[in-house]
GUNULO-382673 format. One record per residue (C-alpha): x, y, z. Coordinates in nm, 2 decimals. Example, Ala and Ser with C-alpha at 12.3 -4.5 7.8 and 13.67 -1.06 7.14 Angstrom:
2
SITE       X       Y       Z
SITE    1.23   -0.45    0.78
SITE    1.37   -0.11    0.71
***
This chain:
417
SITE       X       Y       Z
SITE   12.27    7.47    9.60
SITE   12.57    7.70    9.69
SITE   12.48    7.64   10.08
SITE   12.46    7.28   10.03
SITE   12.83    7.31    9.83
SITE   12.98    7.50   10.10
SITE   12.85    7.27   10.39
SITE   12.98    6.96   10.19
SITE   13.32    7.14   10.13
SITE   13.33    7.23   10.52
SITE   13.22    6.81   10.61
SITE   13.51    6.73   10.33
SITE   13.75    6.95   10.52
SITE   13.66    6.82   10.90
SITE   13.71    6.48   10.81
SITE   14.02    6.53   10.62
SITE   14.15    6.70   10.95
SITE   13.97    6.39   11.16
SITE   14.17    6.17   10.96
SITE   14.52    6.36   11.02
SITE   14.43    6.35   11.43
SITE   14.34    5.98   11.38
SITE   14.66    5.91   11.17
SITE   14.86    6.13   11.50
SITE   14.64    5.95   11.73
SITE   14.76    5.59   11.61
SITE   15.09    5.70   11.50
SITE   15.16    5.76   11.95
SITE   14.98    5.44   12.00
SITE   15.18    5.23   11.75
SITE   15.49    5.17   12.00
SITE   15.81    5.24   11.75
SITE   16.08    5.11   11.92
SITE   16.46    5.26   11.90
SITE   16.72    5.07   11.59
SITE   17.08    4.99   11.70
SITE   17.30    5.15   11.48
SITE   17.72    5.14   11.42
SITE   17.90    5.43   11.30
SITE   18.20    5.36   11.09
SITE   18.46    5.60   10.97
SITE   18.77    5.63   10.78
SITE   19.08    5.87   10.70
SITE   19.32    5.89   10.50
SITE   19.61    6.14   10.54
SITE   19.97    6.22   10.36
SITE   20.27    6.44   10.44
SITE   20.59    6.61   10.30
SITE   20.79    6.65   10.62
SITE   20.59    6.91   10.82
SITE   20.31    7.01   10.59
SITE   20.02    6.82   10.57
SITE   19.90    6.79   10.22
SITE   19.55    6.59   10.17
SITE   19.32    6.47   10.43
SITE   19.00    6.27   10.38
SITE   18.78    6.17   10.67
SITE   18.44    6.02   10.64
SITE   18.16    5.88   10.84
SITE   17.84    5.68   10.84
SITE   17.57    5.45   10.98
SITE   17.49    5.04   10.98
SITE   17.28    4.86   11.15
SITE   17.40    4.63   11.42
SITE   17.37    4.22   11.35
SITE   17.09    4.22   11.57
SITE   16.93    4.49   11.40
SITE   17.03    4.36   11.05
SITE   16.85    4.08   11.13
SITE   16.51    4.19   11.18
SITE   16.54    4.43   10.92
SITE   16.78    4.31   10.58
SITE   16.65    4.55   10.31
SITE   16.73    4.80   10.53
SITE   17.09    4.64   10.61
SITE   17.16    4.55   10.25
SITE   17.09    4.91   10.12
SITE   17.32    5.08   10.43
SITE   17.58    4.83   10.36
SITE   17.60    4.94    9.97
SITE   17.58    5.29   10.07
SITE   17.87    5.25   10.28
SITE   18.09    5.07   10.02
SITE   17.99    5.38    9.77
SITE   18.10    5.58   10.05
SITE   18.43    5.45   10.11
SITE   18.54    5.43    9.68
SITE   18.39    5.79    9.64
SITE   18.64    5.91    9.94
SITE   18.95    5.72    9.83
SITE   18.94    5.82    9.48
SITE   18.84    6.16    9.61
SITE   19.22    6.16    9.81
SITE   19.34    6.08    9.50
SITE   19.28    6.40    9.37
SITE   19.35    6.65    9.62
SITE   19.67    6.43    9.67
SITE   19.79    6.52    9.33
SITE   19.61    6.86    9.31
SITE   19.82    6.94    9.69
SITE   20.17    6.82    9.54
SITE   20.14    7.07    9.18
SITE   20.08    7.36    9.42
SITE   20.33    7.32    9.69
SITE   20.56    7.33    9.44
SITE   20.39    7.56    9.24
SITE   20.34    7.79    9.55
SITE   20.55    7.68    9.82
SITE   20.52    7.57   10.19
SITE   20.42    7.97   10.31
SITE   20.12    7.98   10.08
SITE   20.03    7.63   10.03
SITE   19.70    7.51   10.19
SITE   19.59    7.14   10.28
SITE   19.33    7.00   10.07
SITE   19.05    6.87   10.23
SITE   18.74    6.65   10.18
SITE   18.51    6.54   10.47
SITE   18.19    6.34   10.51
SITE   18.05    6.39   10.86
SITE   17.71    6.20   10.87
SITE   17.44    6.31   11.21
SITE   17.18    6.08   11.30
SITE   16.83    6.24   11.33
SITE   16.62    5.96   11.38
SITE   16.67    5.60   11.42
SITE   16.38    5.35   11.50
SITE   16.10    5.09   11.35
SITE   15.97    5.35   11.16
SITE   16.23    5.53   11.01
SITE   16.61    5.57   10.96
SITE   16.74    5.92   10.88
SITE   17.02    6.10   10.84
SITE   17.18    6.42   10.73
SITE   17.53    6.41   10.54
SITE   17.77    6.77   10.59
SITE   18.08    6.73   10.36
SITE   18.35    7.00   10.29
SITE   18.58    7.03    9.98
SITE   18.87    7.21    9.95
SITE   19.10    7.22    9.68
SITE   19.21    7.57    9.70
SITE   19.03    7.76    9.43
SITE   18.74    7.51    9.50
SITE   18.60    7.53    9.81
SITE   18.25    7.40    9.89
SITE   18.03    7.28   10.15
SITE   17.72    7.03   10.06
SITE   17.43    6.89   10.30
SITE   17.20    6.61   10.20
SITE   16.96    6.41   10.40
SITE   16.87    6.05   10.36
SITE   16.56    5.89   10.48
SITE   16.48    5.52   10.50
SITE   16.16    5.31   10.56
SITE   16.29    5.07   10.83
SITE   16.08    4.79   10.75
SITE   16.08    4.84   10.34
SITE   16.44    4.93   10.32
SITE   16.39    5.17   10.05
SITE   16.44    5.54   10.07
SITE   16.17    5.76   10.13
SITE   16.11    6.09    9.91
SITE   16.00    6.38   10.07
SITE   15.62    6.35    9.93
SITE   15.60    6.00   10.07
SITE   15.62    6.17   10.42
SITE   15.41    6.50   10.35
SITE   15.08    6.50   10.23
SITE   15.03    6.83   10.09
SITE   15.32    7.05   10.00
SITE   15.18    7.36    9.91
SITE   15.18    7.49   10.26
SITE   15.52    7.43   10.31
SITE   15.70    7.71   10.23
SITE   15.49    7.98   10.44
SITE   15.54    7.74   10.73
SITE   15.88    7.71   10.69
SITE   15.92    8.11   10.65
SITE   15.74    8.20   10.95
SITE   15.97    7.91   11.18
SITE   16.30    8.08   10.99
SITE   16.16    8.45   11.14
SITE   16.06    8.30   11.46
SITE   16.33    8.22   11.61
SITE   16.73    8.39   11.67
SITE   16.80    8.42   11.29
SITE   16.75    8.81   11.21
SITE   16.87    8.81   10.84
SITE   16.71    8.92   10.55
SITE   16.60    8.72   10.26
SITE   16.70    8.75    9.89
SITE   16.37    8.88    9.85
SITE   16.04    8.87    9.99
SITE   15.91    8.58    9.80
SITE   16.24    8.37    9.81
SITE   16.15    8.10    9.99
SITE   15.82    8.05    9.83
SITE   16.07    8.06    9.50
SITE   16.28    7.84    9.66
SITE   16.03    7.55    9.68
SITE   15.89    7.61    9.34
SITE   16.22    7.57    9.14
SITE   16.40    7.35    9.34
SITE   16.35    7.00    9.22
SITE   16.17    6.77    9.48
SITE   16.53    6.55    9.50
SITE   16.75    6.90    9.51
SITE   16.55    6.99    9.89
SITE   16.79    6.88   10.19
SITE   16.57    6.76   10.47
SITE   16.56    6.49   10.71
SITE   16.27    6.29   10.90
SITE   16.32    6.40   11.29
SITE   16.13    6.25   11.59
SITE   15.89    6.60   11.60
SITE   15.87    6.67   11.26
SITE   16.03    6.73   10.93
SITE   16.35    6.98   10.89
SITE   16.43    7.17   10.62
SITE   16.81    7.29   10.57
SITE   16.95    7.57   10.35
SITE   17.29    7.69   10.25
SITE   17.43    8.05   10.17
SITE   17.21    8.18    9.90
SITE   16.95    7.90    9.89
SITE   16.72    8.21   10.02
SITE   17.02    8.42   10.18
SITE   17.32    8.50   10.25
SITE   17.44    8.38   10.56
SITE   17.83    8.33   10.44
SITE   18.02    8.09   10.37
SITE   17.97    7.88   10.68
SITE   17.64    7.97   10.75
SITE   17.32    7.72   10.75
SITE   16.92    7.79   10.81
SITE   16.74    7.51   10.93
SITE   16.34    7.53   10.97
SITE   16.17    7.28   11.13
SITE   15.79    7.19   11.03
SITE   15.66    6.98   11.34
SITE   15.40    6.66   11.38
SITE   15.25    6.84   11.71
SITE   15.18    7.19   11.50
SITE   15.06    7.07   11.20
SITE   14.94    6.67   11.21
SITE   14.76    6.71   10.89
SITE   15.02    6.75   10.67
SITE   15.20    6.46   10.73
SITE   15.16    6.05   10.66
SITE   15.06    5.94   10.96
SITE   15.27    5.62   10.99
SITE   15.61    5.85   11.04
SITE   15.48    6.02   11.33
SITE   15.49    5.70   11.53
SITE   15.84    5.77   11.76
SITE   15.99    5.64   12.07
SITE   15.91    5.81   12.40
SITE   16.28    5.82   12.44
SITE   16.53    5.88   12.21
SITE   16.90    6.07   12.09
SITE   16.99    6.31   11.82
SITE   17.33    6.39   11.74
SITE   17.37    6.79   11.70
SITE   17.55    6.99   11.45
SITE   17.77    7.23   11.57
SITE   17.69    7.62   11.55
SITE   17.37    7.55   11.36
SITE   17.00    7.53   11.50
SITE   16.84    7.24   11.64
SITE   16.46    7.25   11.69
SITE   16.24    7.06   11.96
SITE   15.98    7.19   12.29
SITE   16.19    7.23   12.55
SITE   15.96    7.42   12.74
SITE   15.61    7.16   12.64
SITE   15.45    7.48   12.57
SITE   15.39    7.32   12.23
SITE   15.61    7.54   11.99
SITE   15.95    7.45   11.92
SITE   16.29    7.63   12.07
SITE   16.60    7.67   11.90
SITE   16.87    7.51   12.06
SITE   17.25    7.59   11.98
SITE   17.57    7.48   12.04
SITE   17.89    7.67   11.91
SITE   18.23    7.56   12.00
SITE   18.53    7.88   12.06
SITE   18.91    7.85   11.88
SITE   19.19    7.91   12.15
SITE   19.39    8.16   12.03
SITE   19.63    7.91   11.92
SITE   19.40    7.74   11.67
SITE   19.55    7.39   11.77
SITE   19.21    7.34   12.01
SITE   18.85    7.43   12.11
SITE   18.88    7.56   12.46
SITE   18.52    7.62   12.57
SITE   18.16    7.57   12.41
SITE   17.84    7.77   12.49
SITE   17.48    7.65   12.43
SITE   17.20    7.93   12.37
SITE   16.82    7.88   12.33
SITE   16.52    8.12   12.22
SITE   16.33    7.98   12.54
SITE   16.38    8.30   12.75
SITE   16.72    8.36   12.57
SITE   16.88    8.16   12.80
SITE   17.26    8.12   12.75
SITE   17.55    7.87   12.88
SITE   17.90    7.88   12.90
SITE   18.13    7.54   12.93
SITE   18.53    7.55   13.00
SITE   18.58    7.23   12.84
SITE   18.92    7.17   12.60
SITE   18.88    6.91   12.30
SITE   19.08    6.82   12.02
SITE   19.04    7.01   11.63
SITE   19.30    6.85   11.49
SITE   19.02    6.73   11.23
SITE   18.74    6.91   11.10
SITE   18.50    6.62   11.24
SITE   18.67    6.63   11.58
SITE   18.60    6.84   11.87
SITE   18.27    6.80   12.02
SITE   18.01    6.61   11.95
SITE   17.69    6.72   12.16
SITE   17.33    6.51   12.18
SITE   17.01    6.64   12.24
SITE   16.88    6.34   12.51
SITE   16.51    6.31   12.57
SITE   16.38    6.05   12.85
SITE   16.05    5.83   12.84
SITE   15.95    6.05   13.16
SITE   16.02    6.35   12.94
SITE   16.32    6.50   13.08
SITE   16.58    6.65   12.83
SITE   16.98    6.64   12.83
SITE   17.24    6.79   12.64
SITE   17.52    6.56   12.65
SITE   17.85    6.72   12.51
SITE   18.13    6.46   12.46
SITE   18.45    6.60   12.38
SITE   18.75    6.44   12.22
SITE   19.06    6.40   12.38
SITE   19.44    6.45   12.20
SITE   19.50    6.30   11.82
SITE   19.73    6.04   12.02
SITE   19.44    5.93   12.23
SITE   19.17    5.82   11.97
SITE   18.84    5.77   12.13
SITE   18.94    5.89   12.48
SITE   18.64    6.17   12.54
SITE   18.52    6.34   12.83
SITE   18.12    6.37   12.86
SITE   17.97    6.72   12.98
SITE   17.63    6.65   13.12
SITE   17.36    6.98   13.09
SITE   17.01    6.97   13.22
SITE   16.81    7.15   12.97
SITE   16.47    7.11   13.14
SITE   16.27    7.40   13.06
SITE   16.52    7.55   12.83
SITE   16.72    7.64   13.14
SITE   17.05    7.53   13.16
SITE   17.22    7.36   13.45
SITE   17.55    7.16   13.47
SITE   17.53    6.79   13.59
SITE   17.85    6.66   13.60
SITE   18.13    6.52   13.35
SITE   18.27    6.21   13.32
SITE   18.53    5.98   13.12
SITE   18.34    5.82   12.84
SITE   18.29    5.71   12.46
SITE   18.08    5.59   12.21
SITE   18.19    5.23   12.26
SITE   18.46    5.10   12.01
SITE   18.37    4.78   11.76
SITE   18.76    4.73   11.62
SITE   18.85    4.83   11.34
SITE   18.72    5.17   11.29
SITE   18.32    5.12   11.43
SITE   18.18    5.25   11.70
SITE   17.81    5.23   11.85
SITE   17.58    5.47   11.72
SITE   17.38    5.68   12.03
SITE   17.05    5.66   11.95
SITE   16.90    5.52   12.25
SITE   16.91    5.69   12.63
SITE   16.82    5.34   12.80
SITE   17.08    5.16   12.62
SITE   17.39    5.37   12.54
SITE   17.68    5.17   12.46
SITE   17.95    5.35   12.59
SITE   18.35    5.30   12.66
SITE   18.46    5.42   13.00
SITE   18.84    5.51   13.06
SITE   18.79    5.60   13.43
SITE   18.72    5.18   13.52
SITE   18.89    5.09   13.22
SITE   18.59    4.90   13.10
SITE   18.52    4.80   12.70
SITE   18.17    4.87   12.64
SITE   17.90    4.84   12.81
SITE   17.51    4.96   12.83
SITE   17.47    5.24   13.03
SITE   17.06    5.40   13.07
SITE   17.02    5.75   13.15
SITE   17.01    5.75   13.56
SITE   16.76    6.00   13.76
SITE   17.01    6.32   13.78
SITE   17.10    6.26   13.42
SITE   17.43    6.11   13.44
SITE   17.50    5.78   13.25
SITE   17.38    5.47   13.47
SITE   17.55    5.12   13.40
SITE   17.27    4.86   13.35
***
């Protein structure tokens, strides 16, 4: 009898991890094809003479008309979302514009400092499937200072949003996962304690976890102290992937483009297999200060595959804590990988950008070439979202041309169609 238990509990387990290769099976059969999306943003900004006292910027995503079309629920829920966004941040500028004039003259111009509130939003997946996105604000009011990260995942076709058990199957092997891709990689911290991340998951409320839905998997993100302390600034990201672990997952969100964009956060991991060895590479980009402070002056991209490690001389605009650079990881249908690196031009110039190509293939860097281009510009304050390497809409300043679609050409450089 115990034989005939233990043979049905093996059958029970085999098909369960049939079914998950079937689900990964269909899921890369089931063509998902890449959404249009529009970014919009906003600012709001006052002075007293020379000091600048509040600044507010903020950013999200829309679907395009076309898009909005074929999918409303989806279009109706991003377009409340946006008018939430928008009241939050003005009332928001209300108070660090009152909060900013008490203290200057409280404290004076030499040790006043400019309150601040951002909402930068990164696109991690876009398509049929599945909309998602991961939200990075900063607050500072002085004695207040604080840094949040949320992700938001969509069902394209239902527009609702998704909760993280309606993409996993089984959580309970989460958090050992997740442990052994934070040690895996170029993080060499220590933890609270040994068990914190499995104490993480446990008392963290399913709605409390920051993740988002990315083309290769799941990603988790921490702050300092989550499960340690990695300072103020710091992040830890794990990523959980489809090609590792197919069981664990719904199979109907591993259906993804062959080609597709993701927008990068600065000095903070990315995860994907540059090398198609399987397992996933960490892939960084971290933007240096000029000794003035008024500007980045350079960039550098580092990777775990064979700790490989480039440098860029490349000048862009920090005039605004959601300017500077703005680099995309670019994968092609044919498989080859990009890093395009756009950087912004002067405050005066809004828009005007230069593009930094980087072959990554292989998790080996090599420089393609730059040239004078944007995210294309919808007036007043939208601009196309990047989510698509066959058709980028992009705004180029050396032909003076509005925007157009551009594909990703053979040597990597942006292609008109």
């Amino acid at each position: 009898m115990k034989r005939l238990l233990v043979l049905l509990t093996g059958l029970l387990l085999i098909a369960g991890q049939l079914a998950a290769c079937a689900d990964l099976s269909s899921a890369g059969k089931a063509a998902a094809e890449n959404l249009t999306l529009v970014r919009y943003s906003g600012q709001q900004q006052e002075w007293d003479d020379e000091i600048l006292l509040a600044l507010s910027e903020y950013s999200g995503v829309i679907l395009s008309d076309e898009s909005a079309e074929e999918y409303p629920a989806l279009a109706e829920i991003l377009e409340q979302t946006r008018g939430m966004t928008v009241r939050s941040m003005e009332d928001e500028f209300d108070n660090l514009l009152a909060t900013a004039k008490d203290e200057l003259q409280i404290l004076g111009a030499d040790r006043f400092v400019t309150k601040l509130s951002t909402c930068d939003v990164q696109i991690r997946r876009a398509d049929s499937v599945a909309v998602s996105y991961l939200s990075e604000s900063w607050l500072v009011y002085g004695k207040i200072n604080d840094r949040f990260l949320r992700g938001t995942t969509y069902d394209t076709a239902a527009g609702r949003e998704l909760k993280l058990t309606d993409v996993i199957r089984d959580m309970s092997k989460i958090p050992e996962i997740v442990k052994k891709e934070l040690t895996s990689h170029t993080w060499t911290g220590d933890f609270i304690s040994e068990t914190a991340v499995e104490d993480y998951f446990r008392d963290t409320p399913e709605e409390g976890l920051a993740w988002t839905l990315d083309y290769n998997g799941v990603t988790f993100y921490f702050g300092s102290g989550d499960i340690a302390d990695v300072g103020r600034h710091g992040r830890l990201a794990a990523t959980v992937s489809f090609a590792e672990h197919p069981e664990l997952f719904v199979g109907k969100y591993m259906a993804v483009p062959a080609a597709y964009m993701v927008e990068l956060p600065m000095n903070h991991p990315f995860f994907t297999d540059l090398d198609g060895d399987g397992d996933l590479e960490e892939l960084n980009v971290t933007p240096f200060t000029h000794e003035s402070g008024l500007y980045y002056d350079s960039f550098c991209v580092y990777t775990d595959t064979d700790m490989q490690y480039y440098h860029a001389d490349l000048q862009a605009d920090t005039v605004h804590r959601t300017g500077g650079y703005h680099p995309y990881y670019v994968r092609t249908e044919d498989g080859r990988q990009y890093l395009y690196v756009f950087a912004e031009g002067s405050e005066l110039a809004a828009g005007d950008m230069t593009l930094r190509v980087i072959d990554v293939k292989d998790g080996a860097f090599t420089a393609v070439g730059d040239m004078h281009v944007a995210p294309g510009y919808i007036p007043v304050d939208l601009s196309w979202a990047l989510t698509d390497p066959d058709s980028m809409m992009l705004e180029n300043f050396e032909t003076q041309q509005e925007a157009a679609a551009y594909r990703v050409g053979n040597n990597g450089m942006p292609v008109r169609k």
